[in-house]
N, C-alpha and C positions, 0 to 999 in steps of 0.2 A: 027398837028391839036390841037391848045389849046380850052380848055373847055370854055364856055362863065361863066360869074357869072352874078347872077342874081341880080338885085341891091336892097339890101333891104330896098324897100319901103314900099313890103307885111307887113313884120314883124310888124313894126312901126305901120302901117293901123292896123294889127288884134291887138295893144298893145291897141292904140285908143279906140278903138271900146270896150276891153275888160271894160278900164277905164268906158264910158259912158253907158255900161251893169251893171257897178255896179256902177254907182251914180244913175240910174234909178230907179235898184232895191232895193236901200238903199229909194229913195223920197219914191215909191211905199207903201214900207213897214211904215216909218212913217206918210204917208197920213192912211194908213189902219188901223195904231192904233189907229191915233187921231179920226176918222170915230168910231173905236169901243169906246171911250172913251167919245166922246159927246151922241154918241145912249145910252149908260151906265147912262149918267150923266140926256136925255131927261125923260130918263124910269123908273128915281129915284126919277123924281119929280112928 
């Protein structure tokens, strides 16, 4: 009885995924600053 393998496409897919979790959360964050820094900039004049 040999063991099957499983072909690693999961792996790859969750590396993916991990990748475009953190290019989201890197836009995210610089959309959030810029957002803080015009409302800054509205509320100075």
């Amino acid at each position: 009885m040999s063991t099957k393998r499983k072909p690693p496409t999961l792996q790859q897919k969750k590396e993916e995924v991990n990748r475009k979790a953190i290019m989201w959360i890197g836009v995210s964050l610089v959309l959030l600053i810029l957002l803080i820094v015009v409302l800054f900039i509205v509320a100075g004049n």
